[in-house]
C-alpha angles and dihedrals in degrees: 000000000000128000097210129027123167136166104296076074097091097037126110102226125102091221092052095049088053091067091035092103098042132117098240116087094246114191121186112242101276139112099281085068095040086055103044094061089045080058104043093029093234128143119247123243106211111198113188124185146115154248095264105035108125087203103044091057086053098049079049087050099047105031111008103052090049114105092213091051088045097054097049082047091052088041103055110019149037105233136199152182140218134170106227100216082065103051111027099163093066090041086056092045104051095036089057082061098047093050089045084053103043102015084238139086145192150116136324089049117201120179132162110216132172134271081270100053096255115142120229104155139020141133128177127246118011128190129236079233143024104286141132096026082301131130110231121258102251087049087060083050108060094031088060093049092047094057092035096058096027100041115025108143083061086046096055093040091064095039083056103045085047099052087052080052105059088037087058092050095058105059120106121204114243116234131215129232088247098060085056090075097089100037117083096062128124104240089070080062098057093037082061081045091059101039090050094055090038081065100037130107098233091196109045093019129234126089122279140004128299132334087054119194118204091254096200094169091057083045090045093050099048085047082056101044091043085063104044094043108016094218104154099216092069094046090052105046089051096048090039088054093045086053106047092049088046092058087042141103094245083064102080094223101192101041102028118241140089127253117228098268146332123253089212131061094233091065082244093123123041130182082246095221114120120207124189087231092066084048105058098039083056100045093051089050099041090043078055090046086054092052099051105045108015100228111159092206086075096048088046088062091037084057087043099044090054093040092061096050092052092052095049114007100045118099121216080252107053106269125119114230116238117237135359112216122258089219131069128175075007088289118115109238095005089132103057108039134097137202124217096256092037090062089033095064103042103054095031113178090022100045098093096061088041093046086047094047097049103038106249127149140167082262094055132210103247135044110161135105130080098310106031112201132163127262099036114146136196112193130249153171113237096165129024116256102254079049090060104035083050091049099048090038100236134140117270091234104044095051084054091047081050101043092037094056092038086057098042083051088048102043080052100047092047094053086075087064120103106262135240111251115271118225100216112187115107112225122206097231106035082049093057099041079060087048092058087043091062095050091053099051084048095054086045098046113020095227105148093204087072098050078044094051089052101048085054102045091053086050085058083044102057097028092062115026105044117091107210101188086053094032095225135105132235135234115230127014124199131158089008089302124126113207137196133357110287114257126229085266096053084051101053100037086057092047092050097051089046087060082050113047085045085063094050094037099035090225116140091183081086086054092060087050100053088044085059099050101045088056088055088052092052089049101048099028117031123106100233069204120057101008093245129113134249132234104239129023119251095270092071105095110152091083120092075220159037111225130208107205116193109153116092111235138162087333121019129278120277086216098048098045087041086055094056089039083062093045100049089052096051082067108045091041099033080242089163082175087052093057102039078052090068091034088063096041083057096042095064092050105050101108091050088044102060089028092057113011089158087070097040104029096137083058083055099055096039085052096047084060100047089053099037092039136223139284122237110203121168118169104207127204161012121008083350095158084089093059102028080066090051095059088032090071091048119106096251106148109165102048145114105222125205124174094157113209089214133038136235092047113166098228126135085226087063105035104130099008115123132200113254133176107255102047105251126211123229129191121189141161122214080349095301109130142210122208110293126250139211098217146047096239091051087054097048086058097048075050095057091040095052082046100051089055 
């Protein structure tokens, strides 16, 4: 039995069900506790987090399990609690506040707004006590509810001026067709080239200082750009940055998969929470990488990432979970580290080589976390593999036969571990995002399970989270049960993969679909105003706001990967409004874009193909899935791609073109056409020489 139980009980998210059992009288974010605070005339303290916040599961720990916290909470607010990766559009909103407030963000979230939903106060983690230059919790309390009772009208004035603020933030300027004349030139590119290196850690690869996230559109861009322009520097720094994180801690090198980011410049420490996001976004550049340069060691973590999605993120349906915890045992990392003896005694005559290869010593290379302790280490990767063989003069394979069996006892042996906590609710666009992925990796590798994984995973798509008597689709989905009206992202991921998986299928039935659901983008997000798109559609009414999100995060930004969306489609279908759409979303981002392509690096890649242009490549025929694979594992990077399964499909991209036995290749650009070819390689030089002139 519980002491305390409150309304997150009956809700379907992992992170709500944490607090379930608090003291404090939690409400989810909905009308009961809206109304509440109108009728009481309390302000509303709005908590945001998520499953696998470190931080969040501390503040719980220290503030929100005490009985005494919890008293002066239930007094003098209404408090509630949202996962943020259910509801996205209030997290952006009132981060946005807090950042305008404090000038910092962060989880867990934690803002005071007003009866109406306006917010005037809020901060992020607080401790139970003064520490770290913070007021304790109780003291921001009790400082809120006195204002707020003492001086309201004051209250209400800043609530107001904020949230005009933040209204004001998010306008876009429209453009007009003429001041697209100077855009699509080169030399932006290699002004998003320059800013880019200028960033970059030229020694352990990404961009920045610590904390490093893994960056894949920056990596993405400089792949592209190295292609289209062979210049060395861009291919390095991207392959330099793919490497580093590979041999590094934030690689999980006994289970496959990356954690979210690493707390030192060298990749050694990682927050150890995984997210399916990171994943997937690691999974579609590395699957590029592998394209390009062939090294296996690339296809060897591709076939580790996704197996290990498909070991702990997969449902029985179809769908892939969100998000395993950083914590385990209530210790970060606990999980995933070794000791020397541990390691010692499990792999016995071949543990030397396997100690030396990974870094771990008696010391250890770790001790942080809740409980520190010596001798903690996270595994890592200090010399390649054909280095180290060479330098300890053993044979290749049998360095790989040592390393591969010490990984399979140890992944074993950790399996008895008490696991991290698994966030399992599926969310539309994070799943989608890992259903490109798949097709990627399919189109890199060859491998048949991934093309199958992602035609399964779309079925279960498009099976549980579209309303057919609303025609919409929803955002998450857990216990049966769809929730929450689909955000621009959902929509676009899902448009993209859907692009994606036709190219790998040849089925042009997911065209149409994509066609579908990017007009009803178009009908329930776009600014008439501006061109851009909103957050959320116009159903959603329960926002003070609208927002407009363009930087590319964590995930990438609905805009940007709406534009080239648009601008796909304009193609396939001969849609010329379409394209001047994304022409225009571009246009009015030039200057950000080349200025900071690390926070719009989806923009930048989406740029680079609008001024380099796209390939058409259609493989026409009889039994063309061979070949269409063929040119499928090409790099290729700046195409639409159509092997339709059937013939006699009505498309502009296949106008003229008749089935012939063999299969025959054609590449064309804005449907003009060159002789056709029977070949990839024959393809990739009609490429070069297009690109030379």
């Amino acid at each position: 039995m519980h002491a305390h139980t409150n309304r997150l009980v009956n809700e379907t998210s992992p992170y709500l069900l944490q607090h379930a059992h608090n003291p404090v009288d939690w409400y989810p974010w909905g009308e009961e506790a809206l109304s509440k605070a109108k009728s009481e005339n309390k302000p509303i303290l709005v908590s945001i987090g998520y499953a696998a916040c470190h931080w969040c599961h501390v503040m719980e720990r220290e503030s929100f399990e005490n009985e005494e916290t919890a008293a002066i909470m239930n007094e003098h607010f209404v408090n509630v609690k949202i996962d943020r990766e259910e509801r996205p559009d209030l997290d952006h909103i009132y981060m946005d506040a807090v950042q305008a407030m404090t000038g910092s963000g962060g989880w867990p979230l934690n803002v005071f707004i007003t009866p109406d939903a306006k917010p005037f106060f809020g901060g992020t983690y607080f401790p139970p006590q003064r520490a770290f230059n913070r007021s304790s919790w109780r003291e921001v309390l009790l400082a809120v509810s006195n204002a707020f009772q003492q001086k309201r009208e004051d209250i209400d004035a800043q609530a107001e001026t904020l949230t005009t603020h933040l209204i004001h933030s998010n306008s876009l300027g429209s453009v007009s067709a003429s001041d697209t004349s100077m855009t699509f030139v080169m030399d932006k590119m290699d002004e998003v080239l320059e800013s880019l290196l200028n960033v970059a850690d030229k020694q352990w690869g990404g961009f920045g200082n610590a904390p490093k996230f893994p960056q894949t559109f920056s990596i993405q861009f400089l792949l592209r750009y190295f292609f289209i322009t062979k210049q060395e520097a861009a291919l390095k720094q991207a392959l330099l940055s793919m490497d580093k994180m590979i041999e590094g801690g934030i690689y999980d090198q006994i289970g496959g998969g990356f954690a979210r980011y690493s707390t030192d410049r060298e990749w050694l420490v990682p927050h150890f929470e995984k997210m399916l996001y990171d994943n997937a976004l690691l999974v579609s550049v590395i699957s590029e990488a592998y394209q390009l340069t062939r090294n296996e060691r690339y296809k060897e973590v591709l076939e580790e990432t996704i197996g290990f999605v498909q070991r702990e993120l997969m449902s029985p349906e179809g769908g892939f979970f969100s998000a395993l915890d950083a914590d385990s045992e209530g210790d970060e990392g606990k999980f995933y580290v070794w000791t020397y003896e541990q390691v010692k005694a499990l792999l016995k005559n071949d543990a030397e080589i396997f100690i030396d290869f990974f870094g771990i010593t008696a010391e250890g290379n770790w001790s942080e976390g809740s409980a520190p302790e010596k001798g903690k280490n996270i595994l890592q990767i200090k010399i390649p593999l054909e280095s180290f063989a060479a330098e300890k003069n053993i044979p290749l394979e049998k360095l790989m036969d040592i390393i591969q069996k010490g990984k399979t006892i140890l992944l074993s042996e950790r399996n008895k571990r008490v696991r991290p906590q698994l966030d399992d609710k599926i969310i539309l666009g994070w799943n989608s995002l890992m259903n490109t992925a798949c097709s990627k990796a399919f189109a890199a590798t060859g491998k048949k399970e991934y093309r199958d994984l992602a035609i399964a995973n779309m079925k279960f798509l498009l099976e549980h989270f579209q309303s057919a008597q609303e025609k919409s689709f929803y955002h998450t989905w857990k216990n049966n049960v769809p929730k929450n009206f689909a955000f621009l992202d959902d929509y676009a991921f899902l448009i993209q993969a859907l692009l994606h998986l036709q190219e790998v299928t040849g089925d042009v039935d997911w065209l149409f679909k994509a066609r579908e659901l990017a007009q009803d983008v178009m009908d329930n997000f776009r600014d008439d105003d501006t061109g851009f798109f909103f957050f959320t559609d116009r159903r959603q009414t329960d926002v003070i706001l609208r927002k407009k999100e363009i930087y590319d995060g964590a995930t990438p930004s609905g805009n940007a990967t709406m534009a080239y969306n648009v601008y796909q489609l304009s193609i396939i279908f001969n849609f010329p409004d379409w394209k001047k759409i994304t022409e225009n979303m571009i246009t009015s981002l030039v200057r950000p874009i080349t200025q900071y392509p690390t926070s719009f690096g989806v923009w930048a890649t989406l740029f680079l193909e609008v001024v380099c242009g796209t390939e058409e490549i259609s493989v026409i025929g009889e039994n063309n899935l061979s070949i269409a694979e063929q040119v499928l594992a090409q790099y290729i990077p700046h195409k639409v791609f159509m092997a339709p399964s059937r013939p006699n499909v009505e498309l502009p991209l296949l106008v003229g073109k008749t089935p012939t036995n063999p299969p025959l290749i054609y590449l064309c650009r804005t449907y003009s056409c060159l002789k056709p070819v029977t070949d990839a390689s024959q393809l990739l030089e009609l490429i070069n020489k297009v690109n030379k002139n």
